[in-house]
Z-matrix of the N, CA and C atoms (Angstrom, degrees):
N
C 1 1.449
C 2 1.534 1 110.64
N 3 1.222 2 123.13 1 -53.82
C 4 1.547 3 133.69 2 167.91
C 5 1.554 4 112.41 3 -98.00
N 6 1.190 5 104.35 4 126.04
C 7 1.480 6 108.31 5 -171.06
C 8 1.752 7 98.82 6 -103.29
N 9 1.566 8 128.84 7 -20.83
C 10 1.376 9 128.65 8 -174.26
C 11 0.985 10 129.34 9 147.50
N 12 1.319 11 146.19 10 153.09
C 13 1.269 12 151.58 11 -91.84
C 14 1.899 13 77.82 12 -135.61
N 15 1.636 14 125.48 13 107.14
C 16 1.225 15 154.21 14 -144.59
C 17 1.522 16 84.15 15 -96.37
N 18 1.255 17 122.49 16 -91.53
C 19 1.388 18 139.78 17 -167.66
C 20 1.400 19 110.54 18 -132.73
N 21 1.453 20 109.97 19 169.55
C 22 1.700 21 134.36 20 166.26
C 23 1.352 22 100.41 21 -119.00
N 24 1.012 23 136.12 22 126.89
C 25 1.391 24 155.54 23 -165.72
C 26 1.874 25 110.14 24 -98.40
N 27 1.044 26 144.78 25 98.42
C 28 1.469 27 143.76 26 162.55
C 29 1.392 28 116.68 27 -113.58
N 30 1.583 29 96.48 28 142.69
C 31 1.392 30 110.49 29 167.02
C 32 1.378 31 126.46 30 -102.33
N 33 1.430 32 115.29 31 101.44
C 34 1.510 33 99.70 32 -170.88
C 35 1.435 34 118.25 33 -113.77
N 36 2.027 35 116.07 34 152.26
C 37 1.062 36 99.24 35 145.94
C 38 1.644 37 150.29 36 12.39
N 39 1.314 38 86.75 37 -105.86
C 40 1.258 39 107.51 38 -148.96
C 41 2.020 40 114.10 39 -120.46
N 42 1.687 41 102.98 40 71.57
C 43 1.648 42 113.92 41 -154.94
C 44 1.580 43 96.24 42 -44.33
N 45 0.836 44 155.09 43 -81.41
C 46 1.546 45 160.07 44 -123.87
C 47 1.987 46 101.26 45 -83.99
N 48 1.520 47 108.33 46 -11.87
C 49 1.696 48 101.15 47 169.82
C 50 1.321 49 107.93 48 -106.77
N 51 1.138 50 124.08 49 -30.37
C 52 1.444 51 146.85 50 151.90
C 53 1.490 52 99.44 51 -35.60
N 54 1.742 53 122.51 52 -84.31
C 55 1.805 54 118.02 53 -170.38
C 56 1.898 55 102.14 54 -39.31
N 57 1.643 56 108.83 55 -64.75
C 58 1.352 57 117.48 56 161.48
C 59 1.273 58 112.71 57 -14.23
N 60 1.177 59 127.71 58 -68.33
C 61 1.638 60 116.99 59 -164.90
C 62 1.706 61 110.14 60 -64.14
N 63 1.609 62 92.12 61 -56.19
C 64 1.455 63 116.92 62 176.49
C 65 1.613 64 118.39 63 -17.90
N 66 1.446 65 86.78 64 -67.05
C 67 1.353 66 104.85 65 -165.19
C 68 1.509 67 128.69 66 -105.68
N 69 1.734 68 109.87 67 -31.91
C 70 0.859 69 102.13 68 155.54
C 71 1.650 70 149.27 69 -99.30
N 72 1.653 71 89.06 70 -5.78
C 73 1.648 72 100.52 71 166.99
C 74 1.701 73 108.48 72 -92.14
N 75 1.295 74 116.14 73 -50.98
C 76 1.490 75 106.59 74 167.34
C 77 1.458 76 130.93 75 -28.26
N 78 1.635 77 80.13 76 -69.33
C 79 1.870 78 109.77 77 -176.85
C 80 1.569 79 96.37 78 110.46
N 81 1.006 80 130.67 79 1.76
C 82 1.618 81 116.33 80 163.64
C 83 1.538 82 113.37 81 -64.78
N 84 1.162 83 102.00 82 174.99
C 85 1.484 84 106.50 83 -156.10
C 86 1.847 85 100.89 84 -138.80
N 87 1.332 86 104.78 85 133.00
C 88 1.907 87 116.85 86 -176.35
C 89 1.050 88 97.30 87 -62.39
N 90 1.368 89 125.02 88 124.60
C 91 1.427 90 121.06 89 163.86
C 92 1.517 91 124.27 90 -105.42
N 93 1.369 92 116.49 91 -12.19
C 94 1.532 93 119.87 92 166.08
C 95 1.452 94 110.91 93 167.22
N 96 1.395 95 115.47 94 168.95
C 97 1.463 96 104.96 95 -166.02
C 98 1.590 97 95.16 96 -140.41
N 99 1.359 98 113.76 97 158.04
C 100 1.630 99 109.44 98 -172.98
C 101 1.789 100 94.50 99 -138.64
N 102 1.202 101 89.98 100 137.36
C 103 1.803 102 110.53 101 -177.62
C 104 1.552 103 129.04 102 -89.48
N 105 1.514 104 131.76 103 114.95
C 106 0.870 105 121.54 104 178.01
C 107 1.781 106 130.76 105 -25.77
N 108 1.160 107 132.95 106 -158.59
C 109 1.475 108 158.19 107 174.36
C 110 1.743 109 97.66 108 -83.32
N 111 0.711 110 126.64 109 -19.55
C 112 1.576 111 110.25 110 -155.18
C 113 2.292 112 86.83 111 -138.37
N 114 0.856 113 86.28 112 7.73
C 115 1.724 114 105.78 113 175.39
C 116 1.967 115 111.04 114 70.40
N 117 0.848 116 86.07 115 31.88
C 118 2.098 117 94.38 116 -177.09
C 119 1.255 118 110.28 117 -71.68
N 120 1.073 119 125.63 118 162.96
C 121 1.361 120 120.61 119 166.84
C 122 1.891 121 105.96 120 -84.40
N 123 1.370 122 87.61 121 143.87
C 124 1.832 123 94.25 122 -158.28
C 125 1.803 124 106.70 123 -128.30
N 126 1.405 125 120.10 124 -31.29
C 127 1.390 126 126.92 125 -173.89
C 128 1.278 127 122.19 126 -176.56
N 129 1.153 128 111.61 127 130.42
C 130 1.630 129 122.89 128 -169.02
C 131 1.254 130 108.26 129 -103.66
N 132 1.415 131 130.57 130 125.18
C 133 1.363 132 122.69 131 -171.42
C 134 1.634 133 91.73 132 -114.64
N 135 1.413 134 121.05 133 150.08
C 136 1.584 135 127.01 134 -153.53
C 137 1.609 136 83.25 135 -152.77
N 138 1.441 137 97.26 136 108.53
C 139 1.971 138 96.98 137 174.25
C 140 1.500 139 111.73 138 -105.63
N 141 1.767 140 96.44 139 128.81
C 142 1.162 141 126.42 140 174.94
C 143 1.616 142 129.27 141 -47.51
N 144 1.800 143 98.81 142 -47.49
C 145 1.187 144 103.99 143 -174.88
C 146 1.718 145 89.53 144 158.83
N 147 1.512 146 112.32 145 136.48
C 148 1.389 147 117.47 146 -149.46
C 149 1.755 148 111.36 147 -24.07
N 150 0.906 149 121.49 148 159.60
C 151 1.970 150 130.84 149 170.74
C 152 1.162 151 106.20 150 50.74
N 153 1.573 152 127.19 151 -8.80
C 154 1.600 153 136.76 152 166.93
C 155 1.024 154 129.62 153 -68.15
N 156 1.641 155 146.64 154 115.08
C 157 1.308 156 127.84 155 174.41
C 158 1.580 157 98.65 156 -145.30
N 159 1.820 158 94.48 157 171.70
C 160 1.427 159 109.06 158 171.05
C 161 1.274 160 65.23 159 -130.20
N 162 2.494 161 86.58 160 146.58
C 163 1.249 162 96.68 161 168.61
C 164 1.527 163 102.52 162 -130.85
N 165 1.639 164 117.13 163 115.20
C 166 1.325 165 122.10 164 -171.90
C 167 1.623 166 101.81 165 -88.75
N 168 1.724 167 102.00 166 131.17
C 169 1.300 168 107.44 167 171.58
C 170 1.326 169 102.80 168 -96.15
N 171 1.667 170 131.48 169 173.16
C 172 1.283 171 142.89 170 155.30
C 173 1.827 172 114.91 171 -65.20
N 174 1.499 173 101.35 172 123.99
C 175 1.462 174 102.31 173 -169.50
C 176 1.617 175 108.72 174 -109.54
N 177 0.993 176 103.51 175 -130.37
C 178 1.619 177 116.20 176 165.89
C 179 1.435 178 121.36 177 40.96
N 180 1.490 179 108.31 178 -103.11
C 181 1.780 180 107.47 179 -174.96
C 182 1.386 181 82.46 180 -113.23
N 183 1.238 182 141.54 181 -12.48
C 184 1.773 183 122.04 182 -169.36
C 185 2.178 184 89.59 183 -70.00
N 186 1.326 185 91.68 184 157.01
C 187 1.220 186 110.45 185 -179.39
C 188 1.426 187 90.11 186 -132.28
N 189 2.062 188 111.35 187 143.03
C 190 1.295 189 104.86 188 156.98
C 191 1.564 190 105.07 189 -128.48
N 192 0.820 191 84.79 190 133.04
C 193 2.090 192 80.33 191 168.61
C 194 1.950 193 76.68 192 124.81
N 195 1.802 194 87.49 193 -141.33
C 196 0.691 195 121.82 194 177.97
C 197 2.099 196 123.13 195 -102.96
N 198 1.395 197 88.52 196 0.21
C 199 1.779 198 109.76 197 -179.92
C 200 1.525 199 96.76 198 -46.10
N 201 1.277 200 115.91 199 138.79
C 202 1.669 201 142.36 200 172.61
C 203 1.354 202 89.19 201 -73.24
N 204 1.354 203 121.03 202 -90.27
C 205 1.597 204 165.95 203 -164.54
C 206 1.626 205 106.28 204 -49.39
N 207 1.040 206 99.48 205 121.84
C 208 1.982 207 104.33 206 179.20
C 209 1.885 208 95.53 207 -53.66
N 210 1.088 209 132.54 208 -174.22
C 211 1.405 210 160.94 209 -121.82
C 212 1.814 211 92.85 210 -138.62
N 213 0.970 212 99.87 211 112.16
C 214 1.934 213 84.86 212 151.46
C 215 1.605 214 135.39 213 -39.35
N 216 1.022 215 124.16 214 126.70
C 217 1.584 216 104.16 215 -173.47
C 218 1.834 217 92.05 216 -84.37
N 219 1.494 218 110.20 217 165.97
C 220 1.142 219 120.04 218 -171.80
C 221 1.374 220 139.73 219 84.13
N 222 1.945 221 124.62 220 -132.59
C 223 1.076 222 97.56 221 -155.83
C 224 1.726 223 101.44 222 -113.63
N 225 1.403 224 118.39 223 134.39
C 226 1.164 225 127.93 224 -133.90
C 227 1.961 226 97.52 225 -115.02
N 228 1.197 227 123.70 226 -66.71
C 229 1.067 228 127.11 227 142.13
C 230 1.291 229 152.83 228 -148.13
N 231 1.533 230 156.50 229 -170.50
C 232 1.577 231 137.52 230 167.38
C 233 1.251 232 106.35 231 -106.12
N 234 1.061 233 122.15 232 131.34
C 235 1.453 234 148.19 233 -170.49
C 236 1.690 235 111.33 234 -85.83
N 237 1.215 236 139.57 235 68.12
C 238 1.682 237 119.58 236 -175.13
C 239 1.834 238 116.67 237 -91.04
N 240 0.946 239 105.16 238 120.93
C 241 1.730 240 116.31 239 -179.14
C 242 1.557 241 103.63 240 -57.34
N 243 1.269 242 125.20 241 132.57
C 244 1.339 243 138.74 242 174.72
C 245 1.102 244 104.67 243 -134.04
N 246 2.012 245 113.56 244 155.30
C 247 1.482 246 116.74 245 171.94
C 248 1.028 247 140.08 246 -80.21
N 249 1.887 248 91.60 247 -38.65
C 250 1.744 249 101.33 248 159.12
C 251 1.637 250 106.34 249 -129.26
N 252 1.518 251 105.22 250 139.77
C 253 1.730 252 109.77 251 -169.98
C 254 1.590 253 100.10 252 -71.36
N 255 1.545 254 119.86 253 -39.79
C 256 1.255 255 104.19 254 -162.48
C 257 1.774 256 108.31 255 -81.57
N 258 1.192 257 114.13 256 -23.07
C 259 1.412 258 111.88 257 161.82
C 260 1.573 259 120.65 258 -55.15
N 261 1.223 260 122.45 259 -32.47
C 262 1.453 261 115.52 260 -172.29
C 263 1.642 262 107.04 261 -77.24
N 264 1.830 263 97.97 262 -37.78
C 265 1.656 264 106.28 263 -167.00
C 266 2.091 265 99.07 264 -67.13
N 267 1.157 266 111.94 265 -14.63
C 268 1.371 267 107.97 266 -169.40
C 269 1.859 268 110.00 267 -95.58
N 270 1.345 269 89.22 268 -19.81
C 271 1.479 270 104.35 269 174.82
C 272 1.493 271 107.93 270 -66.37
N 273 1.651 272 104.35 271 -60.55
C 274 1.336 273 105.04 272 174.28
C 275 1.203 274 156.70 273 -68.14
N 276 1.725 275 96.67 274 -5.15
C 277 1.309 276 125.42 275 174.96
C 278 1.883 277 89.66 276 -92.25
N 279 1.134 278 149.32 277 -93.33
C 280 1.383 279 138.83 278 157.89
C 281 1.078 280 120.77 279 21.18
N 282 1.492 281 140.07 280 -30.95
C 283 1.296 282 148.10 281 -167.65
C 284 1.251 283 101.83 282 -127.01
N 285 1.475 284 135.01 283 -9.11
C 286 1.354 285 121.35 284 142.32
C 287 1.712 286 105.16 285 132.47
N 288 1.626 287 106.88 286 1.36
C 289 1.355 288 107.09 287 178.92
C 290 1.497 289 117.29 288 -102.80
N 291 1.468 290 92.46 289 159.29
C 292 1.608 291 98.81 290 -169.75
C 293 1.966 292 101.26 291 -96.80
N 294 1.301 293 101.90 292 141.57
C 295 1.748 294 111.51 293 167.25
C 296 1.033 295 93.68 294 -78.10
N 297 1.908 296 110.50 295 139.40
C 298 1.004 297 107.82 296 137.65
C 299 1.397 298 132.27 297 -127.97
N 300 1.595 299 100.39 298 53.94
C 301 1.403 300 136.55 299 150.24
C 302 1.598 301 114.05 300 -167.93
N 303 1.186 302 91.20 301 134.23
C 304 1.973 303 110.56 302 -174.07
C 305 0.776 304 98.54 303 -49.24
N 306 1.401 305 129.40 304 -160.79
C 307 1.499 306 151.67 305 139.04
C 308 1.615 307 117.48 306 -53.79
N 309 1.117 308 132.45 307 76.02
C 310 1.781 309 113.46 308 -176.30
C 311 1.579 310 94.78 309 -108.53
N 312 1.129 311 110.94 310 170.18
C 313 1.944 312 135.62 311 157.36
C 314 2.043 313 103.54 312 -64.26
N 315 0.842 314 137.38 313 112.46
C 316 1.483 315 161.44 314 171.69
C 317 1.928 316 107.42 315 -59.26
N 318 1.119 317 117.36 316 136.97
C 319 1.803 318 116.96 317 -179.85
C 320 1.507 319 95.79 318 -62.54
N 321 1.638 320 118.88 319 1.02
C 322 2.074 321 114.88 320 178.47
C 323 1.853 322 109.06 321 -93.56
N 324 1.808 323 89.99 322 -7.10
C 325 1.820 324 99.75 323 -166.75
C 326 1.641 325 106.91 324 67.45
N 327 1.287 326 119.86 325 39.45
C 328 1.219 327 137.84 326 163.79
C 329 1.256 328 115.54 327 -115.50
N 330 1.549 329 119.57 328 126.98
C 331 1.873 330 124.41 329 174.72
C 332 1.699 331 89.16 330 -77.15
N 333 1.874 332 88.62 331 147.24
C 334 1.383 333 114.21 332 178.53
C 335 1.465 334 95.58 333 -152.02
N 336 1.309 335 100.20 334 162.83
C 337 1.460 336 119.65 335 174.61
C 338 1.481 337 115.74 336 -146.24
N 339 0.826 338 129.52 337 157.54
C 340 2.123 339 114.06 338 178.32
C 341 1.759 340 106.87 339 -155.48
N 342 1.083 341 103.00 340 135.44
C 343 1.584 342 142.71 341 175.96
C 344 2.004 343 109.82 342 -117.42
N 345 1.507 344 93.61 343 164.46
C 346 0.984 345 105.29 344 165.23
C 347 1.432 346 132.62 345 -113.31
N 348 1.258 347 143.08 346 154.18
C 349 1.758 348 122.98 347 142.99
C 350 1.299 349 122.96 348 -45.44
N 351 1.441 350 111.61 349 -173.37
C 352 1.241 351 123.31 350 174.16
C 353 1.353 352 114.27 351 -74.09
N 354 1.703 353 111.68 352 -26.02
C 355 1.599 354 126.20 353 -159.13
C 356 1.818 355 102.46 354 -91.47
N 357 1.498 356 116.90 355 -2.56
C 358 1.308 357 131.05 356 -148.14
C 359 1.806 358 118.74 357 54.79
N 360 1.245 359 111.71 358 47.78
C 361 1.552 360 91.52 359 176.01
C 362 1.711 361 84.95 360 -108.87
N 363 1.589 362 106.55 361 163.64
C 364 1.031 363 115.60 362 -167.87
C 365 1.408 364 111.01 363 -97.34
N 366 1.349 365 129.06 364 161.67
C 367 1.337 366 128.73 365 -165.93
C 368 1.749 367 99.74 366 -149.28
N 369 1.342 368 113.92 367 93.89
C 370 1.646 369 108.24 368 158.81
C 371 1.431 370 111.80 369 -68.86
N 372 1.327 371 110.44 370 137.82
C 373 1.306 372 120.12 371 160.18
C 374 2.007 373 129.83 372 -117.19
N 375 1.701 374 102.48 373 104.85
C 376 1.489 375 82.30 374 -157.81
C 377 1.591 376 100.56 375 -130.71
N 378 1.263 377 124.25 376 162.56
C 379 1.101 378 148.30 377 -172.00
C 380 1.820 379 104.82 378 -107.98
N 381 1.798 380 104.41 379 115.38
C 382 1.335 381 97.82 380 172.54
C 383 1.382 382 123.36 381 -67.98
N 384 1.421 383 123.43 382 150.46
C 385 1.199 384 98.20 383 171.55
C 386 2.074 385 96.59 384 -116.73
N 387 1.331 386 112.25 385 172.51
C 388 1.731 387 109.21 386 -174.32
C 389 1.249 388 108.41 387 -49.67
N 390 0.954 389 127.61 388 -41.60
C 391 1.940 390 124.67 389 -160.71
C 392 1.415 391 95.76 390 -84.12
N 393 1.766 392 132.01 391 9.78
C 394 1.186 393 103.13 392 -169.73
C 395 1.963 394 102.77 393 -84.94
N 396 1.375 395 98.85 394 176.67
C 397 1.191 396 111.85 395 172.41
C 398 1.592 397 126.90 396 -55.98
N 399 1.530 398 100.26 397 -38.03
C 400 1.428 399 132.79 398 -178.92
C 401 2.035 400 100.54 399 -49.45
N 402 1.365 401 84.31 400 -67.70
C 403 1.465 402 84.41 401 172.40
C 404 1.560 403 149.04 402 -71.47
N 405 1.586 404 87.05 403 14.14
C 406 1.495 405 83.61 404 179.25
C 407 1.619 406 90.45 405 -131.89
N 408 1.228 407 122.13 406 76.61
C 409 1.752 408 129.75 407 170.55
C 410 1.283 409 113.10 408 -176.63
């Protein structure tokens, strides 16, 4: 049902000391970035090592959407890779939890669905699909 742990999700500050650390103190490497609704810059995905990523959102004073309010700094959510989305969302409804997001197609052209823990941290759960971004880096 879960094939592996997709991404770590952060909200940071300050994107350009953040890529810096990322990439050049790590040594990981940017692998692509995906743009809000209104075309902003929205999330930097930084790959770990094949199907691995951190995915840094814009924190601080950037606003995306329509948000008033800067971003939380930090940790935003866990990402787990699944084979099929609607199997996991039916699993998890079965065991007594509520989505609080269906199954939809993602702005990456990836199905996701999202739940919580017990602790409320959030947990996407998504299924690549070929055209995603993921798969071609």
């Amino acid at each position: 049902m879960i094939k592996g742990i997709g991404h770590l999700a952060l909200t940071v500050e300050d994107m350009e000391k953040s890529l810096q650390f990322y990439c050049n103190v790590l040594g990981f490497e940017k692998a692509f970035e995906i743009h809000d609704d209104e075309n902003k810059p929205w999330i930097v995905y930084i790959k770990v090592c094949p199907g691995q990523f951190i995915e840094l959102f814009y924190g601080g004073l950037h606003k995306a959407g329509n948000n008033d309010k800067p971003n939380q700094i930090g940790f935003n959510h866990l990402c787990l890779e699944v084979y099929d989305i609607h199997e996991i969302a039916n699993h998890l409804k079965s065991k007594g939890l509520t989505l609080d997001v269906e199954p939809i197609r993602g702005k990456d052209n990836n199905y996701q669905c999202w739940a919580k823990d017990p602790d409320g941290n959030r947990i996407e759960f998504m299924q690549l699909s070929p055209d995603s971004p993921h798969m071609n880096c």
